[in-house]
C-alpha positions as CSV (number, residue, x, y, z in Angstrom):
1,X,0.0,0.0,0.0
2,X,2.9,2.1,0.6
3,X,4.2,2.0,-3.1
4,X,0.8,3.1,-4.2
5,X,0.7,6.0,-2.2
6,X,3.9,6.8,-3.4
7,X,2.8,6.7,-7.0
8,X,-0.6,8.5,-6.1
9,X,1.9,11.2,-4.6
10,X,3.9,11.6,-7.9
11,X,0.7,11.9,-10.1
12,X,-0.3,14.6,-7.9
13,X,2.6,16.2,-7.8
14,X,3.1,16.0,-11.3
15,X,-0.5,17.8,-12.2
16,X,0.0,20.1,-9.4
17,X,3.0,21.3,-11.8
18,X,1.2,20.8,-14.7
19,X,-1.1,23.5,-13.3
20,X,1.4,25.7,-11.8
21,X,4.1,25.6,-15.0
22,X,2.6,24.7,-17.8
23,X,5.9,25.1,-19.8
24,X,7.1,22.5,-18.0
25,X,5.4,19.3,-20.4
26,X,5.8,21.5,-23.7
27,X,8.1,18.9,-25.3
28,X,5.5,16.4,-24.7
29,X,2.8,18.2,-26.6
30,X,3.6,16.7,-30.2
31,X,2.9,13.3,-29.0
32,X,-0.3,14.0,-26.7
33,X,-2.7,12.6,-28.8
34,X,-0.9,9.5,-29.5
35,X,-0.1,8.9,-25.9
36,X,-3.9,9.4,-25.5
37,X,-5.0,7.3,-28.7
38,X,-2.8,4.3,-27.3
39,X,-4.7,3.9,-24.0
40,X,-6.7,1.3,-24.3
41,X,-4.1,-0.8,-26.5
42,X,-1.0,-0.1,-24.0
43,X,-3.6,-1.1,-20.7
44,X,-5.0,-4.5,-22.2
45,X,-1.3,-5.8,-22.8
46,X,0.2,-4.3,-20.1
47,X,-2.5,-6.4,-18.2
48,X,-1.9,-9.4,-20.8
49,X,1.9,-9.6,-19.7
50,X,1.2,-9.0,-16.3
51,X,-1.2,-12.5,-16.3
52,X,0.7,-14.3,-18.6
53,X,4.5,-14.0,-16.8
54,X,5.8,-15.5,-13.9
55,X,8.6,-13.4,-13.0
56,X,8.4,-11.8,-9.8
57,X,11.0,-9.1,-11.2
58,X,9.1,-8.7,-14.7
59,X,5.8,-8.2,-13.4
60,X,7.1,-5.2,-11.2
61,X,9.3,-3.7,-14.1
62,X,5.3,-3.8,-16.1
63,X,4.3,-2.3,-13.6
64,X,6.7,0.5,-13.3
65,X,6.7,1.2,-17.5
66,X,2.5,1.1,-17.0
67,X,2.6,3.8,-14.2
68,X,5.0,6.1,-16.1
69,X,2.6,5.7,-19.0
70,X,-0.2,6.6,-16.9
71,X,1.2,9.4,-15.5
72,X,2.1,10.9,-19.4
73,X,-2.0,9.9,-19.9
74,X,-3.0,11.9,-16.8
75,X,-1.3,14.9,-17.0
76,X,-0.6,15.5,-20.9
């Protein structure tokens, strides 16, 4: 529970900066509508890999890429 409030923290953090410097993502707006187009795509494997692998290590390094992508989502 610890590790999702930690990531809960960064999102936060991350819009609160959003909303506070908005010059801050500029290099990211070329690619906001892809990052958005690719949602459901990037969720249902991220999801598929997390099911289908056994690896303890793996699973967690999913994890991490699928958070960073849903940060990009949530505050692009």
């Amino acid at each position: 529970m610890r590790k999702f409030g930690a990531v809960l923290v960064l999102l936060g953090l991350l819009i609160l900066l959003k909303q506070l410097r908005p010059d801050f993502l500029l290099w990211l707006e070329p690619y906001a509508g892809h990052i958005k187009a690719a949602f459901w795509g990037i969720t249902l494997i991220a999801l598929g890999l997390h099911i289908l692998i056994r690896d303890r290590m793996v699973k967690t390094l999913i994890l991490v890429l699928y958070l960073i992508y849903l940060a990009l989502y949530l505050v692009v």
